[in-house]
C-alpha angles and dihedrals in degrees: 000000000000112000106249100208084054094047082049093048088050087058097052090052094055085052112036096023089219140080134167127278088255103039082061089054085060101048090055090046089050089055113143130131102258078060105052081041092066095036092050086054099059091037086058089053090048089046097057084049091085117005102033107215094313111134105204112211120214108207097225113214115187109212101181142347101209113117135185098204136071116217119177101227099045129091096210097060128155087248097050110104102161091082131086113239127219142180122198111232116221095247087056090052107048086058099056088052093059090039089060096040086060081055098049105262118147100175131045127193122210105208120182157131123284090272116183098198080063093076128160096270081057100050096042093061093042087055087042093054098040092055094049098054097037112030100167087059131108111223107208116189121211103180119125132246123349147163131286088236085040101052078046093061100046093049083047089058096056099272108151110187140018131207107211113161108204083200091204133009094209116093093218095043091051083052099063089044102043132047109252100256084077124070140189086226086057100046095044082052104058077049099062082042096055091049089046091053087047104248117154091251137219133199131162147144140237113248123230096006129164117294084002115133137159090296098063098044089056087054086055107049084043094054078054099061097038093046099041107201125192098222120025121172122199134174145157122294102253108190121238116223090221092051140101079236109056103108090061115113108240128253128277120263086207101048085045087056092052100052082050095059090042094050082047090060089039098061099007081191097059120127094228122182134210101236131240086218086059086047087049092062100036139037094219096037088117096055088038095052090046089048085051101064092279120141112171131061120185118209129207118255103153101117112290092244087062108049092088097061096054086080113157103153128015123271089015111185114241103155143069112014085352086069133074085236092055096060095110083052093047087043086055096045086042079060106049092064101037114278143098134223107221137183115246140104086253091222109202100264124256112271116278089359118119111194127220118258104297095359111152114242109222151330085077094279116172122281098253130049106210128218140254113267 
């Protein structure tokens, strides 16, 4: 039997879009699957509030995987010298832009390490060049960890949006995961920075990590709702063979659906992907985290030769609908179960605004998105 005080929470938080810190602990203890039944229900209604059933695609191009840092749960640490490094040259990356355009990509999204040869001079020009030669497009950056003047100048440069995971909002928690030259204070800081400059911006947390419990979740879900993002990306912890933790159990695809749903109720507005983490662990991740309350999948576009070595996670999916090759199959499976891939930047909608099925959500962008075809 469903427990009647969670199904009652779930329904404040479709109306109010905001519970206590503790009412959100109880919602995660109260996890079964009668229960993230009836969330992912009235996250669906919220969902289709403003987006109708369209599913955005972010072409994922990954630049570089060097990286200063050494995080413990990451397989392309500092430390890790068993893999083969690599940097995308300009050149590289542009082609795969206007590769992915032909494929009906509009926003592209430039993940790395903290790479140092990747300084500001570089990424100016790259941002420069890619707007030039795609206008239309949405630029999203995914590097780490930067300066107030450095996130300026690449907003400055016509970057529009910017990843940044906060992994865990609880300071402890961010210690056991993390080498002590970073710090939660300081993440959560180039976050407020990132807002203040005007990026689109993304959080978001790992699910079932090392040392994380109920407690942390709860602080999660609640820096959600107090940062409000526009973007947060969330997805099960997969375990890295290189890494201190290798010998963790990964994360749950069921209890990462249901975060999904509960974010959806949290920020009915949030652009909210299906993870490539949740497609990692499971063939249908992709379908489960859409029906969810999921409405973003990002596909890999970075050169074939070089998918491999962006390994984050053990076992990470590349490949099918996870691929940029593979967009009519994910269109067909997006079908199937009532959605529509369709091609357009997926802008984050106008406040308290909820757009018609397909509408577009700013820079003046035509009424309707159209679909792949």
């Amino acid at each position: 039997m469903v427990n009647a005080a969670a199904l009652s929470l779930v329904d404040q938080l479709a109306e109010r879009h905001s519970l206590s810190l503790g009412d959100y602990q109880r919602l995660i203890e109260a996890f079964s699957p009668d229960l993230a039944a009836h969330a992912a229900a009235r996250a669906d209604v919220q969902r289709r509030r403003y987006f109708g059933n369209a599913v955005f695609v972010r072409g994922l191009i990954e630049i570089s995987n060097y990286c200063r840092n050494d995080c413990y749960y990451c397989g392309i640490r500092r430390s890790d010298s068993g893999i083969r490094r690599y940097r995308l040259t300009p050149t590289q990356i542009l082609s795969c832009c206007d590769r992915g355009y032909e494929l009906g990509f509009r926003t592209f999204v430039l993940q790395g390490g903290e790479d140092a040869l990747f300084d500001d001079a570089r990424l100016v020009s790259l941002i420069l060049r890619v707007k030039r030669s795609h206008p239309d497009c949405a630029v999203t950056l995914s590097l780490g960890e930067r300066s107030y003047e450095s996130y300026r100048r690449l907003f400055d440069a016509g970057a529009d949006r910017y990843l940044l995971r906060h992994e865990t909002a609880t300071p402890a928690h961010y210690a056991r995961l993390h080498p002590r030259s970073l710090s939660l204070e300081h993440r959560l800081s180039c976050l407020r920075n990132l807002k203040d400059i005007g990026f689109v911006v993304g959080a978001g947390f790992m699910v079932g990590s090392p040392y994380q419990g109920r407690a942390e979740l709860a602080a999660d879900l609640k820096l959600i709702e107090t940062l409000h993002p526009q973007m947060c990306g969330i997805g099960p912890f997969v375990p890295h063979h290189a890494t201190p933790f290798r010998d963790f159990p990964r994360g749950s695809a069921e209890l990462s659906c249901y975060l999904l749903s509960l974010l959806r109720l949290i920020k009915p507005d949030l652009l909210l992907p299906a993870t490539t983490a949740l497609a990692s662990i499971d063939p249908r991740g992709c379908e489960r985290g859409i029906l969810a309350g999921a409405n973003v999948i990002m596909p890999n576009l970075s050169p074939k030769e070089v998918r491999g070595d962006y390994a984050l996670y053990d076992h990470k999916a590349s490949t099918g609908v996870e691929a940029a090759e593979g967009l009519h199959e994910l269109s067909r499976r997006m079908e199937a179960i009532g959605f529509r891939v369709v091609v357009d930047r997926g802008d984050p909608p106008p406040p308290l605004c909820p757009s018609r099925v397909g509408a577009r959500h700013a820079h003046g962008a035509p009424a309707q998105a159209k679909p792949v075809t």
